[in-house]
C-alpha positions as CSV (number, residue, x, y, z in Angstrom):
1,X,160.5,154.1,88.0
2,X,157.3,155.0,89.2
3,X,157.1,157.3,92.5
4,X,155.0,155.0,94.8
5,X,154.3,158.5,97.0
6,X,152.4,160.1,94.0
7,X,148.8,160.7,95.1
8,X,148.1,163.3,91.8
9,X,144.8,161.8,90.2
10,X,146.2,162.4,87.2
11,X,149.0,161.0,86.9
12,X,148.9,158.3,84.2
13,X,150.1,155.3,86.2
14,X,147.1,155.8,88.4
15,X,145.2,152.2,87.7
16,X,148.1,150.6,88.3
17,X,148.8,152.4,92.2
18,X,149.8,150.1,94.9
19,X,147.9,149.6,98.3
20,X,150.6,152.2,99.5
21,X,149.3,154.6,96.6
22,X,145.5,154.0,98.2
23,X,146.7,154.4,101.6
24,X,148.8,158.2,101.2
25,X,145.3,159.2,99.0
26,X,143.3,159.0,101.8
27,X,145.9,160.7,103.8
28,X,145.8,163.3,101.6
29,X,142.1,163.6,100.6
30,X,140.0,161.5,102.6
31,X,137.8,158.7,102.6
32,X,135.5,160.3,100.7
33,X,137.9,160.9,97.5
34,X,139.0,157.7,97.2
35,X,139.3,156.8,93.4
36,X,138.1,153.7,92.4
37,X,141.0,153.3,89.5
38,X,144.0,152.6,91.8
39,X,142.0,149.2,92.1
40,X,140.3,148.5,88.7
41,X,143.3,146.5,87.7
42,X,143.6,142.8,88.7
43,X,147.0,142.9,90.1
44,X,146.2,145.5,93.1
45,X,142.3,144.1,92.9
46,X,141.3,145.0,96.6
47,X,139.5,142.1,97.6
48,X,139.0,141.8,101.6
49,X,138.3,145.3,103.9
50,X,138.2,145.1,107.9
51,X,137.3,147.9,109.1
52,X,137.5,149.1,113.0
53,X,134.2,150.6,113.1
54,X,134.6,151.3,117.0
55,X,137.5,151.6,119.7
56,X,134.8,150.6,122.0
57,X,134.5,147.2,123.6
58,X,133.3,145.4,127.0
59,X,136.3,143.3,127.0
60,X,140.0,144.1,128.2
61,X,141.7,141.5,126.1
62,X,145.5,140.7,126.9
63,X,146.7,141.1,123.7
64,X,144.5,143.7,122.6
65,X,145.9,146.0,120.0
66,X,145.3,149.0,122.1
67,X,146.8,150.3,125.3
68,X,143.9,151.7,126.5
69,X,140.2,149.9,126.2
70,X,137.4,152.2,125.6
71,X,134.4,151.1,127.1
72,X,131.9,153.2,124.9
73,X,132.3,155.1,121.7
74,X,134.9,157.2,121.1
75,X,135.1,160.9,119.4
76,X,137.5,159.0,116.9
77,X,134.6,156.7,115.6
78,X,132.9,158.2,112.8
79,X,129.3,158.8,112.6
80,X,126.8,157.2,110.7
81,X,126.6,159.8,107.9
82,X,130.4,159.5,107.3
83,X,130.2,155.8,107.4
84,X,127.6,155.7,104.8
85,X,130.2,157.9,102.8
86,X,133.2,155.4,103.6
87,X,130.8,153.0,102.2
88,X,129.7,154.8,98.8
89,X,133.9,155.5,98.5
90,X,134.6,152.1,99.1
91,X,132.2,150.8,96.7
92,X,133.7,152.7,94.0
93,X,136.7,150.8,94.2
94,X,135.4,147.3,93.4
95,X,133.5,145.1,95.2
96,X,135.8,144.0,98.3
97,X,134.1,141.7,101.0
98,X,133.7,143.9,103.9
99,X,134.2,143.0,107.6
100,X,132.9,145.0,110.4
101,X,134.6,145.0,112.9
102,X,136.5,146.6,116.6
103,X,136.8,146.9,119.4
104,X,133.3,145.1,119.6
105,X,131.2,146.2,116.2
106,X,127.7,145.9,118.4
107,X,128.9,148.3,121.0
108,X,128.0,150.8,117.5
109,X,123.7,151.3,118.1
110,X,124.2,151.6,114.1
111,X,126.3,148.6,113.3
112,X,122.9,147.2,111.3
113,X,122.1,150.3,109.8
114,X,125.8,150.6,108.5
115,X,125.4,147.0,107.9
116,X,122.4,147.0,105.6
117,X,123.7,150.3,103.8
118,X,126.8,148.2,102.8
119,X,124.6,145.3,101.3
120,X,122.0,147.4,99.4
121,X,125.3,149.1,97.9
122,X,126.0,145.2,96.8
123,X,128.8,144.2,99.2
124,X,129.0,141.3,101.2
125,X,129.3,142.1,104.9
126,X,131.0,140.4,107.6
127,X,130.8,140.9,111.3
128,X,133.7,140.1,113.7
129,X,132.8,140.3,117.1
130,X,133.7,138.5,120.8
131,X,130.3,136.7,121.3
132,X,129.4,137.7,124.6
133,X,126.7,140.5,123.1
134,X,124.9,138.0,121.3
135,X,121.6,136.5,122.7
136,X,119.0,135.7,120.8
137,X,117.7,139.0,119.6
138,X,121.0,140.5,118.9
139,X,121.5,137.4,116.4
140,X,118.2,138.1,114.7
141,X,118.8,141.6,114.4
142,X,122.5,140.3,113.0
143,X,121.0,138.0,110.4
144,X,118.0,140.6,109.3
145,X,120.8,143.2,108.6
146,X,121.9,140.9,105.8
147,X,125.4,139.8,107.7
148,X,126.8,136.7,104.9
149,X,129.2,135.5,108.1
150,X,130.0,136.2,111.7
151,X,133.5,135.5,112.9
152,X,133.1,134.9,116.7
153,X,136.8,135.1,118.7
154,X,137.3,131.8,121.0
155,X,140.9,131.3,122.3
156,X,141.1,128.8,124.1
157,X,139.3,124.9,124.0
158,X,138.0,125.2,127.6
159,X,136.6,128.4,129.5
160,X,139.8,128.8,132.1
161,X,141.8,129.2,129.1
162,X,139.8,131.2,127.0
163,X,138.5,133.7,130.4
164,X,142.0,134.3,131.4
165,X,143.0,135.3,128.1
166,X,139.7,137.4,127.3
167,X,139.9,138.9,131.1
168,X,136.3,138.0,131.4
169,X,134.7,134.9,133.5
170,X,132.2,133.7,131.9
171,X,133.2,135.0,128.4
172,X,133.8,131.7,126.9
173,X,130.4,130.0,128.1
174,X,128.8,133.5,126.1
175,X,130.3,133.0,123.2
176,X,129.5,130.0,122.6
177,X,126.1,130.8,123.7
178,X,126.0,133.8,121.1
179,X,127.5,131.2,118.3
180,X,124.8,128.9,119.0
181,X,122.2,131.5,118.3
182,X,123.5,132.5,115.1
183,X,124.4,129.4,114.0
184,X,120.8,128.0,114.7
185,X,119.4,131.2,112.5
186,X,121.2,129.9,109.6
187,X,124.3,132.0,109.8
188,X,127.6,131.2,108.3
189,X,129.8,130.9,111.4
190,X,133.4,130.6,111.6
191,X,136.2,130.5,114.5
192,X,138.7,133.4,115.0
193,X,141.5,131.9,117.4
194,X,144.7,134.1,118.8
195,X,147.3,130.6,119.2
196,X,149.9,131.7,121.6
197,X,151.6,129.6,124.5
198,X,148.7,129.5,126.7
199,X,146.6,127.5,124.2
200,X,149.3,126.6,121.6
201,X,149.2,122.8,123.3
202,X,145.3,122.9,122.7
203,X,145.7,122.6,119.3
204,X,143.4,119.2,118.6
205,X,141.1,120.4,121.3
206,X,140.4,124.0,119.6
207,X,140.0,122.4,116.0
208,X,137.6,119.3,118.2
209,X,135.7,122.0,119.1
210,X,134.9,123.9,115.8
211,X,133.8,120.8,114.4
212,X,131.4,120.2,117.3
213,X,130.1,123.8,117.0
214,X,129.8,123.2,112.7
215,X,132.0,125.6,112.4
216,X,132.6,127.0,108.6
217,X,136.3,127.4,109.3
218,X,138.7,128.1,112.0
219,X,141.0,130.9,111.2
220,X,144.7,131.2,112.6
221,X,146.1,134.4,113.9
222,X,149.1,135.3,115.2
223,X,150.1,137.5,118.4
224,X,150.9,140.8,117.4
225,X,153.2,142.7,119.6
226,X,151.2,146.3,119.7
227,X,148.9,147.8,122.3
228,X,148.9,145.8,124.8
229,X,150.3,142.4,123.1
230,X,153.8,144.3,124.0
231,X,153.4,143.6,127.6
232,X,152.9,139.7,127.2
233,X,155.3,139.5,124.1
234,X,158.3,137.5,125.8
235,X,156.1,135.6,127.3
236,X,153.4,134.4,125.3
237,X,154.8,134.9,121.2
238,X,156.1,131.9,119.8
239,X,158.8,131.3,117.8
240,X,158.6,131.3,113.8
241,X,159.4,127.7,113.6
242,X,156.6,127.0,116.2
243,X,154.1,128.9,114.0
244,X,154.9,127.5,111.5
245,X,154.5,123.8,112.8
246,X,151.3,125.0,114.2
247,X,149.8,126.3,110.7
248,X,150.8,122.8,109.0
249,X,148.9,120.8,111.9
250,X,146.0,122.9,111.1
251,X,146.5,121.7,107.6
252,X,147.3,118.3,108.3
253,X,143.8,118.1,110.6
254,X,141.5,119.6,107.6
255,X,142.8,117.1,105.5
């Protein structure tokens, strides 16, 4: 049976190494040693990267996976040097699309720099982010850095809904604003919605409104009880069977 903790890079079952193999390497050795043959083979193929490029962010989100919101960059982020290395190790290991993301990415003075790095390395780049940053120069500067898509987080299908939820008045008027001005640049734009009870009824309303915005898709997430999601857990997680009817209505609308 192989041993799943085995991290020697000689070991012959290394192409075949699980995304638990990957994860205990860089443990061990760093980003920067990352060998691109635990993901040559097609079964482990590592296809889709998010990576938290900064705890930093303007927003105290409810159900924010942290417990405490940094409102600039931390000591934890890494520089641009070492993300320029993340980005040469990544590379090795196929050809993953890669989402930038937080916190919020643009809080990062480098986030194009990193950003146009990853594409002259030949990845396609992502950039998830809350919106309210974006005006019109921000989404220039977004589109010249070579972004593919911008994932922009709206949860709720009216501003109460999506303010109180994002901690921010006004938040939900700037997002849009900031999805509007990509969107008219020629960006690929697509919806990022947390569906818990206080917009789970809004669910015709939220997929109304990608439409109206053109939209490239709508994606579903869950509430994740960590950070502080724990504190509104009992009262805002659904239950499976609830997901689960919402994620088939979703369905049922694309149709």
């Amino acid at each position: 049976m192989k041993n799943t903790h085995d991290t020697n890079l000689n070991t012959p079952n290394m192409k075949e190494g699980t995304i638990k193999d990957v994860y205990s390497h860089i443990k061990d050795h760093g980003h920067a040693k990352v060998s691109h043959q635990y993901m040559r083979n097609v079964k482990n193929q590592l296809r889709l990267v998010f990576w938290e490029t900064t705890a930093g962010c303007n927003l105290e989100c409810i159900h924010c996976r942290r417990l405490d919101v940094s409102t600039q960059l931390t000591k934890d982020d890494m520089t641009t040097e070492e993300s320029y290395e993340f980005i040469d190790a990544l590379v090795e290991t196929g050809n993953p699309i890669l989402v930038l993301s937080g916190g919020e990415p643009l809080f990062r003075p480098d986030i194009f720099d990193i950003a146009k790095y990853a594409v002259n390395k030949g990845l396609t780049v992502a950039l998830a982010t809350n919106g309210t940053l974006v005006d019109e120069a921000m989404a220039k500067k977004i589109v010249d850095a070579g972004v593919s898509r911008v994932s922009i987080s709206i949860d709720g299908a009216d501003a109460e809904t999506h303010d109180n939820f994002r901690k921010l008045k006004g938040s939900f008027e700037r997002a849009i604003e900031g999805f509007n001005h990509l969107k008219k640049l020629g960006m690929s734009m697509q919806i990022n919605c947390t569906i818990a009870k206080h917009n789970s009824h809004q669910l015709h309303d939220l997929y109304n409104l990608a439409l109206n915005l053109s939209a490239e898709a709508i994606h579903i997430f869950m509430l994740v009880p960590v950070g502080c999601g724990v504190e509104i857990a009992d009262d805002q997680m659904l239950e499976p069977e609830r997901y689960e009817y919402i994620l088939n209505e979703f369905y049922d609308l694309s149709k």
